[in-house]
N, C-alpha and C positions, 0 to 999 in steps of 0.2 A: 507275675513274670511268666509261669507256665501257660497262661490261656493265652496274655498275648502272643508268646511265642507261636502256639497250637491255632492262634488267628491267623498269622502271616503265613503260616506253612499253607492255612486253605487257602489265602489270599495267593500264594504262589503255587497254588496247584490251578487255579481257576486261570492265572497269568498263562500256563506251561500249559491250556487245553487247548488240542485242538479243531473243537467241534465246530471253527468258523471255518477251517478245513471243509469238515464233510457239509456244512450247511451251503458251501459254496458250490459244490462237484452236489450236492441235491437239488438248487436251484440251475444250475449247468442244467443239466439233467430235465428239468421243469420247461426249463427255455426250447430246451432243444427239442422237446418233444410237440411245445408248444407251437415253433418252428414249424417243426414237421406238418402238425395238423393243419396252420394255415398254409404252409403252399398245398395241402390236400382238399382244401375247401377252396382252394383258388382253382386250381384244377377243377375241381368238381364243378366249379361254376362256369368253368370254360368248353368243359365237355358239355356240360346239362345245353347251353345256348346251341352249341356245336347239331346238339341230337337234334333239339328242338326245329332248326334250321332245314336239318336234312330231312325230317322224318316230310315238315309243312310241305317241305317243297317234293318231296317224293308223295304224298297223298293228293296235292293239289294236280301234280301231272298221272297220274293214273285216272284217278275220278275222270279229271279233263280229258283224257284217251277213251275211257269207256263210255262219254256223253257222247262222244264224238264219232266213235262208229256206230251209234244210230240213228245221228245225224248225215252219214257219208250215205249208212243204207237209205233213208228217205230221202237222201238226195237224189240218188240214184234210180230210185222209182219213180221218182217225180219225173224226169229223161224220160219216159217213156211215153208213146204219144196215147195211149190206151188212155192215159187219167184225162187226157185235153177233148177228146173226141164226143161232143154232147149227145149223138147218137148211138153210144156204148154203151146199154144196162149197167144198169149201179151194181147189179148183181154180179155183173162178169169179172168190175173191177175190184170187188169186193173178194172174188173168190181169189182172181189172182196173191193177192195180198194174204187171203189166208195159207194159201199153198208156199209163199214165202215162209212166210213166220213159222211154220213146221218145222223150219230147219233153223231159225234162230232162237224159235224159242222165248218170244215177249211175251208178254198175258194177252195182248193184241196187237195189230194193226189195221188202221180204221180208213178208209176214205170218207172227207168232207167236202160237201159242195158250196160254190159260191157263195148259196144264203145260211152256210154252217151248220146243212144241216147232215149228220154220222147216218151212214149208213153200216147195217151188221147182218150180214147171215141169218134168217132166222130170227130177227125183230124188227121191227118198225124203224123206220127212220125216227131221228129223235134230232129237235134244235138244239145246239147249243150255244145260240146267240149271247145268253144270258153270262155264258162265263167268261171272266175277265181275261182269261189269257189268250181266249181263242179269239176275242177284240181288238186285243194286243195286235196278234199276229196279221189278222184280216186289216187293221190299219197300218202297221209298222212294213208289211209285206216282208219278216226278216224270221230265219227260225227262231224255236223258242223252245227254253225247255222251263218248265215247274218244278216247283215247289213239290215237297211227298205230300201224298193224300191217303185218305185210307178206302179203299176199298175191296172189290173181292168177295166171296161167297159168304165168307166168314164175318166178313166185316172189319176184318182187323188187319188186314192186309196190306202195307206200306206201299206204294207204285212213285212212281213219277211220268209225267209224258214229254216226249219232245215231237218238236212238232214243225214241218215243213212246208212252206207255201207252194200251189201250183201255178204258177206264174206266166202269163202267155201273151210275151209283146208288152210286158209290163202289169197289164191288170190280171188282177186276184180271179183266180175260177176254181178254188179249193182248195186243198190241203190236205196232206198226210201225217196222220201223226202214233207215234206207236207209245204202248204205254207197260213200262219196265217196273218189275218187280224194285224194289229199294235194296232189299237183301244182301244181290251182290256188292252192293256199295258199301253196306256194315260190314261183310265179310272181308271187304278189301281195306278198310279201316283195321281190322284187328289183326287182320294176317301183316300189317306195313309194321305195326306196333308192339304185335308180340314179346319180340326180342329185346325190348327197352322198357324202360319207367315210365315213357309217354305216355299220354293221354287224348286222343284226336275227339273234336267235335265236328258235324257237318253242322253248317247253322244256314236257315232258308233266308229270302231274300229279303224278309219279312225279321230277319233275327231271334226266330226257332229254334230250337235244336228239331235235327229231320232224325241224325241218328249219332252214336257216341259209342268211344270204348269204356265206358265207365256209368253206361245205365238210368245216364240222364232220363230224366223225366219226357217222353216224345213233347212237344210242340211248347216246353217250358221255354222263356224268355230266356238270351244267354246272356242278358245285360243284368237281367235279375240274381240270377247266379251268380255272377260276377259281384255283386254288391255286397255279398259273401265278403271277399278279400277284401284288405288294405292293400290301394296300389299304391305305388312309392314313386314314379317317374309320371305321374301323369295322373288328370280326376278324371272321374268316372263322367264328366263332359266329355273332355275332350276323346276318353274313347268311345264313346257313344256314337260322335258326329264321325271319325274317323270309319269305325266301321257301318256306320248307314254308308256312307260315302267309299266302302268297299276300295279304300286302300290299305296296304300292306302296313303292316307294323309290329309294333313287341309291345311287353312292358314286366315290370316285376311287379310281385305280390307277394300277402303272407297273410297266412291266418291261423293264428295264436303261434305259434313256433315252428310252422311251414312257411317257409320260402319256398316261390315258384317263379317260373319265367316262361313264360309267353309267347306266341308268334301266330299271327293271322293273316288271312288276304284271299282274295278273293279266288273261286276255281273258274279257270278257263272254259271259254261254249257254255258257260251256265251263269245262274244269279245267285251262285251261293257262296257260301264261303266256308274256310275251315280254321279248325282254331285249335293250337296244339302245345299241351302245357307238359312239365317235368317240373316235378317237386324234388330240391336239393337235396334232402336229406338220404334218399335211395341210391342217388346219384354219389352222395360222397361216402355212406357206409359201402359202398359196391367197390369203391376202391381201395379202400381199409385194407382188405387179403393181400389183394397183389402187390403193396408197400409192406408186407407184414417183415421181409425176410432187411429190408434198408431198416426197421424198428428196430428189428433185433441185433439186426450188424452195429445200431448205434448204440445201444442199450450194450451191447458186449464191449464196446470199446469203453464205454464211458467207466463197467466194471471194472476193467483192468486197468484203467488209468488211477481209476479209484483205489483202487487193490495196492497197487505200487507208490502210489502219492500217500495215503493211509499208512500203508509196513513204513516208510520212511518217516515219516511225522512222528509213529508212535516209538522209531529207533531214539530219532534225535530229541524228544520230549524224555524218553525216560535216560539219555544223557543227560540233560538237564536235571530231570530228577533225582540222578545220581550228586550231580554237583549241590544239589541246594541242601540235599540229606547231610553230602560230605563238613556243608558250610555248618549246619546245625548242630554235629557232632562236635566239629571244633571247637564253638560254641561252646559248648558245655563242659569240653573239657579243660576249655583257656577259664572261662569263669566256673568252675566245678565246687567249688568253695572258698573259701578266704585264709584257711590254714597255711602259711608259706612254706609248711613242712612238707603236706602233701605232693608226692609225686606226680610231675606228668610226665605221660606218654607222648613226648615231643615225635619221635620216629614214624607212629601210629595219627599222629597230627597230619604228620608229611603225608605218609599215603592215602590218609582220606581226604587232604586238600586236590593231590592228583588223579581222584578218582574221574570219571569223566574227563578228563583233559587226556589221558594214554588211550592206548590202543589195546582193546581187550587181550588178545591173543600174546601179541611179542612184549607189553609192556615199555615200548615205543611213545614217543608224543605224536599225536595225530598231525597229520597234515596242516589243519590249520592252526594248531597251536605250536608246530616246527617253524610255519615261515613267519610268523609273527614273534616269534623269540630270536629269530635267527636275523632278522631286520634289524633288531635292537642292537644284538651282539654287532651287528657292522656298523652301525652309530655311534655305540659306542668302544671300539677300538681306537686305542691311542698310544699303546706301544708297540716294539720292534719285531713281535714274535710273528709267524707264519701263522695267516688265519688261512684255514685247506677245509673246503665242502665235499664231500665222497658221493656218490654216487654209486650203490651194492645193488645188486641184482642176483637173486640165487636162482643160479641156472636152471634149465631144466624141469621148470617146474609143474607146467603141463605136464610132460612125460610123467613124473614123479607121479603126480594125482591121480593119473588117468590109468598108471602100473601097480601101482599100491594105495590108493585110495587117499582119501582128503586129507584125514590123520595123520597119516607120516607126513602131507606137505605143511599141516598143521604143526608138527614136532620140529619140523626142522626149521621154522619162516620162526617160534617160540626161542630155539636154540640161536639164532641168527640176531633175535631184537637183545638175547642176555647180552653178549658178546658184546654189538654197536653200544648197549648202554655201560657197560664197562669200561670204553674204550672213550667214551664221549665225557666220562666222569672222571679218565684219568687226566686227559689231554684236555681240560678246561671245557668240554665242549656240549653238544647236544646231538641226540638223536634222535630220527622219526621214522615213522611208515610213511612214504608216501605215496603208496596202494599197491593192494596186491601181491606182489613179489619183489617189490621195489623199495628201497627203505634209502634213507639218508642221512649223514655224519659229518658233523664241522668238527674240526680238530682247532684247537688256537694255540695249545701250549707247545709250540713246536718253535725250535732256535735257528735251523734255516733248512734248507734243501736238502740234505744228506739225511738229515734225521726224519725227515719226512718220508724221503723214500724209505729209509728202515721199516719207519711205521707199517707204510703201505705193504712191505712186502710181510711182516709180520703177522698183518690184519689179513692178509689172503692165507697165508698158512693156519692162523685160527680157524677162517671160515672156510675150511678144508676139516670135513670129523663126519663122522661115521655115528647114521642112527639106526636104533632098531625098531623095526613094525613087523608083529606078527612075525616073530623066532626069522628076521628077514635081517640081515646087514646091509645098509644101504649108505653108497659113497655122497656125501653131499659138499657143494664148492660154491664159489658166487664169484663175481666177477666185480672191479671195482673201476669204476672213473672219477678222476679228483681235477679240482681245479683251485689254483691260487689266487686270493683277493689280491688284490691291486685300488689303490685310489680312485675312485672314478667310477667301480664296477657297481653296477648295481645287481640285487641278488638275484633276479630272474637271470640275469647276463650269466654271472658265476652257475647256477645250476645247468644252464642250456649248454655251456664248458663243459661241466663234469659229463652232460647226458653225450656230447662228442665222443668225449673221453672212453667213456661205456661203452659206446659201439665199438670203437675202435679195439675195444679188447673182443668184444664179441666177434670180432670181426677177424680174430686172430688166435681162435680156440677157445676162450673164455680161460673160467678160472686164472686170471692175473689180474694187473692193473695197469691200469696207463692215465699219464699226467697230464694235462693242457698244458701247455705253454707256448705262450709268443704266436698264437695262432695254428699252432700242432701238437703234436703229442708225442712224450715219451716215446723212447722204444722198448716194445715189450720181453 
């Protein structure tokens, strides 16, 4: 008999937990946070395209600016009639050229003649029939600029040339062309990218890498590199043909747990192209910080949601608790043994049957256990006696708490629940806390209107009495609204009466009472 009993008790503590409570406000919690992070990877993915977009198109028009003022300057020399005039020393036009470049500062500029071949300062004339770009241009008759090469003292010296036709009444009779350190063009690469996660390639017309922020390998294949990733919107065809074909595009990729995104196309006045990636993961931890402070505003509410959802759960579980211990004692004392001599504590029955159903403090029926008894009571009435719902409010009682502290409004709200239950057990009836400072009293045993009123005024001069806090005398009074059943009424109707009723005396000094009737009230 004892273990099963000792089982059911687990069995009803396991019923009365409430850890799907907190398992739910931790998965809340999970969600929410989860939430969070994907619209912060959505973001991130939207900024990452965003950068990639601007950076492409901000590298692709600078490069194309700086190809292009040394294509304006060779334009501009070529205007002059010195380069046209076939009885002008190569030497004169050669110096001119050099006296230029002093102030701009190329590695040179060259004059070439009809049959391509460079003259210089100081060396030999030299053909350069043999190179393909300078054939390009002598048939194409259009400028041109190169691919980097390396040249220079050193030998390691990256240049490129661009190069302009002398064109005269349509036929070729030479060409200028000057030929540019590469340098400033990496420099303008790292200086556009610094301030982000990008990454910019120049790739030649040829599908090179010329130069990179990130150390690529000089004249390494970019399509080989590229073979690196998994691309996700496209095969490594169709970008292949796309970018020989030096149109604009994207694409995504990943490799092992980088995601990146892409954007390429072609640069303006030249045959090259650029290519400019942003890996996600930099992009989305970079936004982490500046979301830190919306984490934690969500992370603080969800605690104090927690915090108050939690105090209440463990209030109203360990009422429960109370009632199931109160149920088990009874138990034991109704079946305590089989002797019919032995005494029970019926009285001690009662109050540990009402334990959880009162109100700790006044000894009151709680709210929910007043209008649920108090429903019955009007169902079942069936004779002539006055049924009357009171409505008490002890005044004052802010002021009271806020002048002498909780305790005295503690002593007297105590003092106030004896009295209603007194009064509710003389006159057939019941009473409850209905929060607060507010409490309420059905009376049934009443013979008609006169005796009621006595009641009422009776019950206001009770709750009229004098407490002490702290060596303190303190006046305490309440104020009462009542209403009488009627056929028909239902009990919200009757208490929404008496709370009339209530005001109406608040409303006229307090400490009294006033009656509903007939659609008004007493006079007080």
């Amino acid at each position: 008999m004892k273990n099963r009993v000792k089982k059911q008790a687990v069995k009803s503590a396991e019923a009365l937990s409430y850890s799907k409570v907190r398992r739910a406000f931790i998965i809340c919690l999970f969600l929410g946070i989860l939430c969070f992070l994907l619209q912060n990877a959505f973001l991130a993915y939207t900024d990452m395209k965003q950068t990639v977009k601007n950076i492409q198109q901000s590298v692709s028009a600078q490069i194309s600016e700086k190809v292009n003022e040394s294509l304006k300057l060779l334009e501009s020399l070529a205007s002059l009639e010195l380069f046209y005039e076939p009885d002008t020393p190569w030497e004169e036009k050669v110096a001119v050229l050099d006296n230029i470049n002093e102030f701009y500062g190329y590695m040179f500029i060259c004059f070439v003649d009809q049959d391509i071949v460079v003259y210089t300062l100081g060396e030999e004339p030299a053909s350069l029939a043999s190179r393909e770009h300078m054939q390009k241009v002598y048939a194409s008759k259009q400028p041109y600029v190169t691919d980097s090469f390396v040249a220079g003292a050193d030998g390691k010296t990256l240049n490129y040339t661009v190069i302009v036709p002398l064109l005269k009444d349509g036929v070729m009779t030479g060409s200028l062309f000057a030929t540019v350190v590469l340098d400033d063009i990496s420099g303008l690469l790292n200086e556009i990218t610094s301030t982000t996660p990008a990454e910019a390639v120049l790739i030649s017309s040829k599908g090179l890498v010329m130069c990179s922020t990130n150390n690529l390998t000089y004249g390494t294949s970019i399509l080989d590199i590229l073979s690196n990733y998994k691309l996700l919107n496209m095969t490594a065809n169709q970008l292949e043909e796309q970018m020989l074909n030096r149109h604009f595009g994207s694409f995504q990729s990943y490799n092992g747990f980088g995601l990146t995104y892409t954007e390429y196309g072609p640069v303006e006045n030249s045959n090259w192209d650029v290519l400019v990636t942003v890996k996600f993961w930099p992009v989305f931890l970079s936004m982490l910080p500046s979301a830190g402070f919306a984490v934690l505003g969500m992370l603080l509410i969800m605690a104090v949601l927690y915090y108050f959802v939690n105090r209440h759960a463990r209030l109203q579980s360990q009422t429960i608790e109370n009632m199931v211990k109160s149920v088990q004692q009874i138990k034991r004392k109704v079946y305590q043994g089989n002797d019919p001599s032995e005494q029970i504590d019926y009285e001690n029955i009662i109050q540990l049957s009402s334990k959880g159903l009162n109100d700790d403090l006044t000894g009151t029926f709680t709210r929910v256990i007043f209008l649920d008894r108090a429903e019955a009571m009007l169902k079942d009435k069936q004779d002539d006696h006055i049924l009357a719902l009171c409505f008490i409010d002890l005044d004052n009682l802010k002021i009271l708490n806020d002048t002498n502290g909780h305790s005295a409004g503690d002593i007297a709200l105590k003092k106030i629940g004896s009295i209603l239950r007194e009064y509710g057990a003389k006159y057939d009836g019941i009473a409850g806390r209905y929060g607060g400072d507010e409490f309420i009293l059905i009376l049934r045993d009443i013979d008609n209107s006169d005796e009621l009123h006595t009641v009422l005024k009776e019950l206001v001069d009770r709750l009229k009495f004098i407490i002490y806090c702290e060596d303190k005398e303190i006046e305490i009074h309440c104020s009462i609204g009542a209403s009488i059943w009627h056929k028909g009424l239902t009990l919200e109707t009757l208490i929404s009466n008496a709370d009339k009723a209530l005001y109406n005396v608040k409303c006229h000094g307090k400490a009294n009472y006033s009656l509903f009737l007939n659609g008004g009230h007493d006079e007080i």
